[in-house]
C-alpha positions in Angstrom: -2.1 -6.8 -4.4 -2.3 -2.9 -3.0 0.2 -0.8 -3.0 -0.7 2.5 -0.6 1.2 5.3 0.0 -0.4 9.2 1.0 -1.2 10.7 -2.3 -0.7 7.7 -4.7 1.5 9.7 -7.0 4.8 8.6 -6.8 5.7 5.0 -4.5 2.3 3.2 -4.7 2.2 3.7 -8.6 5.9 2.8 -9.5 5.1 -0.5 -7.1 2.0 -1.2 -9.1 3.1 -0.4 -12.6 6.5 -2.3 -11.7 4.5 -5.6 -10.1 2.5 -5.5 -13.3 5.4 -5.8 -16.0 7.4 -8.4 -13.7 4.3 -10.5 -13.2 3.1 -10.8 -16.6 -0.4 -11.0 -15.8 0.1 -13.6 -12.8 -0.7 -11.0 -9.8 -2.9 -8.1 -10.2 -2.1 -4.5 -8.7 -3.9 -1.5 -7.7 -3.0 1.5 -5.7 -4.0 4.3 -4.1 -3.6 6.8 -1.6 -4.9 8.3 1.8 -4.6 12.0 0.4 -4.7 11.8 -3.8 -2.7 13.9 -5.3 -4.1 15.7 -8.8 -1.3 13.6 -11.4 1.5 11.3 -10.5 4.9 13.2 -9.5 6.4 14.2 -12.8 9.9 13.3 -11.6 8.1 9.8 -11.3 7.0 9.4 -15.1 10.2 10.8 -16.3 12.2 8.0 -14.2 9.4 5.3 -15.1 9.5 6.4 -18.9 13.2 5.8 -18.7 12.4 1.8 -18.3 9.5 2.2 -20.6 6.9 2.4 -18.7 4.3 5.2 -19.1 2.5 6.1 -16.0 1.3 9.7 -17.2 -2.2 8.6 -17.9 -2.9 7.1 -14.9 -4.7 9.2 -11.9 -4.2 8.8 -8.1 -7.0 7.3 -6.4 -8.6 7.6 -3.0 -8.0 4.4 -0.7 -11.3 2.7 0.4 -12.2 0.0 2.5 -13.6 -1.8 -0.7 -10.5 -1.1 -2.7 -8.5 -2.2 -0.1 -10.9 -5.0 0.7 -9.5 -6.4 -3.7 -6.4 -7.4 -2.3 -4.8 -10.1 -0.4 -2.0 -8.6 0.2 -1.7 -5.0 1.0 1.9 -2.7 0.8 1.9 0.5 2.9 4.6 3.1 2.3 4.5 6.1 4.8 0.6 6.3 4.9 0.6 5.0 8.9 -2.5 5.3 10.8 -4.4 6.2 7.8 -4.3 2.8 6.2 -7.4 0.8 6.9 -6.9 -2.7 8.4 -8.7 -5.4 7.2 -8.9 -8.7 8.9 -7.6 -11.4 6.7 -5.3 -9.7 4.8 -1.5 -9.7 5.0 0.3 -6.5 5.4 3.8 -5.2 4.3 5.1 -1.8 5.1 8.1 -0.6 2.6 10.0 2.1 4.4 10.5 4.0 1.1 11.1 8.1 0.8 8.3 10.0 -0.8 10.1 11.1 -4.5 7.6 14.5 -4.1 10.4 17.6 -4.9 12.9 14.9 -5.0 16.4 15.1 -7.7 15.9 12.6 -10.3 18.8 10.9 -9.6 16.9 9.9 -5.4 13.9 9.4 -7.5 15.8 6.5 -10.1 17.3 5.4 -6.5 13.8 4.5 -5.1 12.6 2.8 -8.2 15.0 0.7 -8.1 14.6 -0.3 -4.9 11.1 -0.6 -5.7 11.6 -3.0 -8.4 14.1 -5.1 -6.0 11.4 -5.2 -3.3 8.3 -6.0 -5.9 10.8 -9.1 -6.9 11.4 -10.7 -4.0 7.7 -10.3 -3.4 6.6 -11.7 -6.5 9.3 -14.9 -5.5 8.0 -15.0 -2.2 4.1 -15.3 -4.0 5.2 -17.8 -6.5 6.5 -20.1 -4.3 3.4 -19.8 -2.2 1.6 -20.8 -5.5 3.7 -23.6 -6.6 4.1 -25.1 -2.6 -0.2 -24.9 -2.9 -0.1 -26.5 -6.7 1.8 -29.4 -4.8 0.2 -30.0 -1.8 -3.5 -29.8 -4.2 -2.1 -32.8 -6.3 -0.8 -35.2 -3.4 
């Protein structure tokens, strides 16, 4: 799984680090961005920290068509045109505000509904798996 948004600093790596700790090394996640920033949005680590997770050692990273080319699935979030398309993969856009200069309090807002929307993909992915474990064994 991708998560892309423009500078990978603040949506694509609360997606990623969120997808990781829910999935509990079932799904894998990368991110990046169209236009890297230098660090992740401080306003995200603090908010992140705040549920234990630490994303101030991680570094935004440039999307590629190789990166991108990883993941089956591929979550865009305010990156548009930018984002490659791949043939063959499956595409979700998350309509999320970019926490850059945001109050912590819109920040904790968008995490949240960050973690809501990495759930319900995560039980959308599952079933997928368990539908496929069935259908392998009949």
């Amino acid at each position: 799984m991708l998560f892309v948004c423009s500078h990978n600093a603040g949506r694509s790596q609360m997606s990623a680090a969120l997808l990781e700790r829910e999935a509990a090394g079932r799904h894998i996640a990368l991110s990046a961005g169209t236009a890297p920033a230098d660090r992740v949005h401080p306003q995200v680590v603090e908010v992140m920290r705040e549920l234990g997770i630490e994303l101030a050692d991680r570094r935004p990273q440039l999307l590629t068509r190789e990166l991108a080319g990883q993941a089956d699935i591929v979550v865009t979030m305010g990156c548009g045109d930018e984002c490659p398309y791949i043939p063959g993969k499956r595409y979700r856009d998350w309509d999320l505000p970019d926490p850059k200069g945001r109050p912590l309090a819109e920040v904790r807002i968008t995490r949240d509904e960050i973690a809501n929307l990495v759930r319900s993909l995560l039980g959308e992915l599952d079933a997928g798996q368990a539908s496929r474990s069935v259908q392998s064994t009949n």
